[in-house]
C-alpha positions in Angstrom: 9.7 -246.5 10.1 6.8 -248.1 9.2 3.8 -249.6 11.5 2.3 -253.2 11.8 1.0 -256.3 13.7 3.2 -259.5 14.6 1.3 -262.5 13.1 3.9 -264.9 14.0 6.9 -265.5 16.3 9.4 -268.4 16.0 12.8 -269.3 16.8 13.8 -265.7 17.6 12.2 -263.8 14.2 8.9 -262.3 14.0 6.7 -261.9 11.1 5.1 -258.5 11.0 2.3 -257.7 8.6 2.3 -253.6 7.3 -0.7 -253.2 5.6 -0.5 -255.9 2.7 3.1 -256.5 2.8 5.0 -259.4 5.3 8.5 -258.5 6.8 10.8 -261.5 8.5 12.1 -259.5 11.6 14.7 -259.5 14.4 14.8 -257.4 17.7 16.2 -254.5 17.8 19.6 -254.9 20.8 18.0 -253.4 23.2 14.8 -255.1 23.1 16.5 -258.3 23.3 17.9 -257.7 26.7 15.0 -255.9 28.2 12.6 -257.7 30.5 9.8 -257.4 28.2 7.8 -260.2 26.2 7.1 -259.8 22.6 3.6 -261.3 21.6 1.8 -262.1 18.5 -0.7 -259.6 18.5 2.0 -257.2 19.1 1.9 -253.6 17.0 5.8 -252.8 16.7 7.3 -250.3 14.4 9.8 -251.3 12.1 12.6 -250.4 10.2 12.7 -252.0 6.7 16.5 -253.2 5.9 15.6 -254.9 2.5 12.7 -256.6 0.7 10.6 -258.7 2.9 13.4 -258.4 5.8 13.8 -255.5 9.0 13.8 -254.6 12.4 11.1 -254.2 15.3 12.4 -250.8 16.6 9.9 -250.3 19.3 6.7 -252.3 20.6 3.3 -250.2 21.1 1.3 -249.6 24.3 -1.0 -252.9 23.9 -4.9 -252.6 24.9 -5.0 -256.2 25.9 -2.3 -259.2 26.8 -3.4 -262.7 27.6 -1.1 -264.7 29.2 -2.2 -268.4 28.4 -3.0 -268.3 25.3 -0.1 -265.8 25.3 -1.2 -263.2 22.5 -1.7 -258.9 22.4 -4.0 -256.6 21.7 -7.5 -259.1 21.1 -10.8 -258.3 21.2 -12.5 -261.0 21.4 -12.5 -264.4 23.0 -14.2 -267.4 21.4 -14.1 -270.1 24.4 -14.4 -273.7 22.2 -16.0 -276.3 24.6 -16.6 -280.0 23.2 -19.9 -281.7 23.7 -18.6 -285.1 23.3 -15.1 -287.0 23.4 -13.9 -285.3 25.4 -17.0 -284.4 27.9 -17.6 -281.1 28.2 -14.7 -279.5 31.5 -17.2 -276.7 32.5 -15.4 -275.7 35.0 -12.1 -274.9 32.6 -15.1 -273.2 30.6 -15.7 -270.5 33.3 -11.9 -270.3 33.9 -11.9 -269.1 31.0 -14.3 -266.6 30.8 -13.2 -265.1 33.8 -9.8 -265.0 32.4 -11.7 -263.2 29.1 -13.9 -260.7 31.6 -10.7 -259.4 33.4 -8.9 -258.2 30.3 -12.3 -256.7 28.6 -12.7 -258.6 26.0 -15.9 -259.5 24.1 -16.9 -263.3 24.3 -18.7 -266.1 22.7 -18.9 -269.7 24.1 -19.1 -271.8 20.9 -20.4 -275.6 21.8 -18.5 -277.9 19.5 -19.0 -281.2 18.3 -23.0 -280.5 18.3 -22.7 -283.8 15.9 -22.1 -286.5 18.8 -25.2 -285.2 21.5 -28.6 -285.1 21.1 -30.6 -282.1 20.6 -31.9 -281.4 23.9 -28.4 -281.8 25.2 -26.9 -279.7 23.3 -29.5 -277.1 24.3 -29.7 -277.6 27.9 -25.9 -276.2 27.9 -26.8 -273.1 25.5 -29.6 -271.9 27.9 -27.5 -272.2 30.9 -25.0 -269.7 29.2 -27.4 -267.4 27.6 -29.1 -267.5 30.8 -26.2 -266.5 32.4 -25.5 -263.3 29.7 -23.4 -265.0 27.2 -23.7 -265.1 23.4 -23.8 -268.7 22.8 -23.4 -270.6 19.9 -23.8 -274.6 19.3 -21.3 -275.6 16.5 -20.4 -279.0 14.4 -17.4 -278.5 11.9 -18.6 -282.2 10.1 -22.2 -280.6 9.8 -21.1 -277.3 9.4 -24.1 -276.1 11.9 -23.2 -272.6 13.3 -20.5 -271.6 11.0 -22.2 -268.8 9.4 -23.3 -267.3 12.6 -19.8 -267.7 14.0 -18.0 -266.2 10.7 -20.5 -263.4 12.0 -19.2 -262.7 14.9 -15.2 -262.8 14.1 -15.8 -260.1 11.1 -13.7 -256.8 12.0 -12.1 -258.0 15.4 -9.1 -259.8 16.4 -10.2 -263.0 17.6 -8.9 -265.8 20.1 -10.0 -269.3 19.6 -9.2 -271.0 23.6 -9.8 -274.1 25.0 -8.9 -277.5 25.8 -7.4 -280.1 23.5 -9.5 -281.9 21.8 -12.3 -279.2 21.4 -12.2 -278.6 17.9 -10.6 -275.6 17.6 -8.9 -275.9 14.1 -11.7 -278.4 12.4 -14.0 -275.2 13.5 -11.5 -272.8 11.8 -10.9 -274.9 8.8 -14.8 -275.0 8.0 -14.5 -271.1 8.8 -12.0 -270.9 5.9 -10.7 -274.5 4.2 -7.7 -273.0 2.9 -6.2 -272.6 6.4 -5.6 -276.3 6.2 -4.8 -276.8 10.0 -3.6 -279.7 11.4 -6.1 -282.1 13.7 -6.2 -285.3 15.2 -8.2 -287.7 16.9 -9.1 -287.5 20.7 -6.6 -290.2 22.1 -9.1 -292.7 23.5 -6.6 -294.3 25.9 -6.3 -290.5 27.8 -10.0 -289.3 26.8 -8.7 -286.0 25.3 -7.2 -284.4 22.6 -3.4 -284.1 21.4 -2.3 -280.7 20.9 -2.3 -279.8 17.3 -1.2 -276.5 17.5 1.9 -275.7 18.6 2.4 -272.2 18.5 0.4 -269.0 18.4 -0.5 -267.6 15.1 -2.9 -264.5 14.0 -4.6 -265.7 10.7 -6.6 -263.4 8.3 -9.9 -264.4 7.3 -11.7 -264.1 4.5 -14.9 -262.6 6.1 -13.0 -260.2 7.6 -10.8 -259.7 11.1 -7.9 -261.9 12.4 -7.7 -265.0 14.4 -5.2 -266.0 16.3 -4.9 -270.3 16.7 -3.6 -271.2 19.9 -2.4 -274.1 21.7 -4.9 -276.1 23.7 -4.7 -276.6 27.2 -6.3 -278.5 30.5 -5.1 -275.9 33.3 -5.4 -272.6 33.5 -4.3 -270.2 36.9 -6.6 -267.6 37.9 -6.4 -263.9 36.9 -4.7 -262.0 40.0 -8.7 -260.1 41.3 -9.3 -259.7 44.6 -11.5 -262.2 46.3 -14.3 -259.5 47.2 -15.0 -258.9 43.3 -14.8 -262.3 41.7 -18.5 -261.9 42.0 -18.4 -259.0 39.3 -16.5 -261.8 37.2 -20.3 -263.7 36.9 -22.6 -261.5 34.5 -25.2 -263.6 36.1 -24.2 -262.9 39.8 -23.3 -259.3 38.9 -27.1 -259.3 38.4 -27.7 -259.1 42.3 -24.7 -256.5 42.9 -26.1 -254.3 46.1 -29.0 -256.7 47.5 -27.2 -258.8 49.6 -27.8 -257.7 53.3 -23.8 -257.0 53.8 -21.5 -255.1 51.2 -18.9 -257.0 51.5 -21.4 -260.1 50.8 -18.4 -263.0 49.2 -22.1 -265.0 48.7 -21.0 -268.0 50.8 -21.9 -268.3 53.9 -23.7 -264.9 54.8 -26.9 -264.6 55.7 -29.4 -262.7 53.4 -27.5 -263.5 50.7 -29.5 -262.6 47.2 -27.2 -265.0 45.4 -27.5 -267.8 47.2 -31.2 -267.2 47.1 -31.2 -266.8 43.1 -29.2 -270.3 43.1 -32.0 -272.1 45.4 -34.5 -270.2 42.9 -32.6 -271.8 39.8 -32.3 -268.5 38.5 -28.7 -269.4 38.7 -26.8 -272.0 37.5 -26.0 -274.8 40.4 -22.6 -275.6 38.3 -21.3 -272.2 37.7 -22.0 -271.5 41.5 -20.4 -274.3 42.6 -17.3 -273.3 40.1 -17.7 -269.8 41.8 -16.9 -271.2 45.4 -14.6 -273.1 43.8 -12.3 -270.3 42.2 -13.4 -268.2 45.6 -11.3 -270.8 47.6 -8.8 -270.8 45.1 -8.2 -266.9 45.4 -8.9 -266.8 49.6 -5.7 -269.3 49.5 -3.9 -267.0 47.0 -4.3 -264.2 49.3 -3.8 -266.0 52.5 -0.2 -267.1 51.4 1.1 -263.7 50.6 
């Protein structure tokens, strides 16, 4: 049998790349009727039954598995955030990387659309995440501004492009490589945000190197399952203060002595991804309270 990576799943088959050769693939029986999911991202083995055609025998301990976007095995997420039609959902931004910080991945915060703000609004957004620990890049697809540093950073890792609608996901990937040709559209003016344009999930090579895989957008995104007590951890910027806090079990909310809360009235951190912090903190305490 030979080894590779599911690049793309639809309508029951499941295109599996080995090395530089593409199989169209079925399930195996018994994988059909097992309670497991099969992902993109996915490394299966697979038995070859003729040319360009087999079976996925068995699916591979995964390192990774993301659940919306629902892909295997990434290293790195690349959370696309619009500066402009739509405005910029910050708080979906840090959903998002909290989602990326439970499963270990790498990430980069790319801030799209750099075309349709000013400077200095554009780069009061980049400090705050830099500030807060993340690489930060500020992107335009029509000007072409960041793409080299961006085809940078996806060379030799599997990639996730997430966000919301609208964002700019694909423009960004088809001025990463034109010959993707991905389908975009307009942000609907009459519901100020994008249509989706992707519809599935797809791992695309790139030229530079490393995969990508080109999800559907999306407005709502459910927290990862972490206990409340450790959300902090979730923060690079709050992680910061880990152990100063007069209590252990500090949730930096209402406790006294609370180094967090005192590096928030400092400005040393971010009001908005504090407030986003008590926000997903409530969100959780709820969570656990219903169980």
């Amino acid at each position: 049998m030979l080894e590779g990576v599911i690049f793309r799943g639809r309508g029951g088959f499941y295109d599996v790349r080995v090395g530089q050769e593409r199989y169209r693939c079925t399930l195996r029986g018994r994988l059909r009727y097992q309670d497991q999911d099969i992902l993109v991202g996915d490394q299966v083995r697979v038995r070859v039954l003729r040319t360009g055609e087999g079976v996925i025998e068995e699916v591979l301990p995964r390192k990774s598995k993301l659940i919306r976007p629902a892909v295997a095995n990434v290293d790195q997420a690349v959370v696309v955030v619009g500066l402009a039609e739509p405005s910029p959902d910050l708080a979906l931004l840090d959903r998002l990387l909290v989602m990326a910080e439970a499963e270990g991945l790498k990430k980069v915060i790319c801030l799209n659309k750099a075309d349709l703000v000013t400077e200095a609004e554009a780069d009061l957004l980049r400090r705050m995440y830099v500030a807060a620990g993340y690489r930060t890049l500020v992107t335009s697809a029509k000007s072409r501004r960041g793409i080299e540093d961006l085809r940078q950073l996806l060379a030799g890792q599997v990639n996730v492009f997430a966000g919301p609608s609208g964002a700019g996901k694909s423009s960004l990937l088809n001025a990463l490589q034109p010959g993707l040709r991905l389908k975009t559209e307009e942000v609907s003016t009459k519901i100020g945000r994008g249509r989706h344009t992707t519809r599935h999930v797809e791992l695309l090579d790139l030229d530079g190197g490393g995969m990508v895989a080109d999800t559907p957008g999306f407005s709502q995104l459910r927290l990862p399952d972490i206990p409340r007590e450790n959300l902090g951890c979730f923060f690079p910027e709050m992680d910061a203060y880990q152990g100063r806090c007069r209590f252990t079990s500090c949730l930096h909310s209402r406790e006294p002595d609370c180094a967090v809360r005192a590096a928030v009235s400092r400005r040393e951190i971010a009001r908005s991804r504090y407030d986003h912090y008590l926000e997903f903190l409530e969100e959780l305490t709820t969570r656990e309270r219903s169980f």
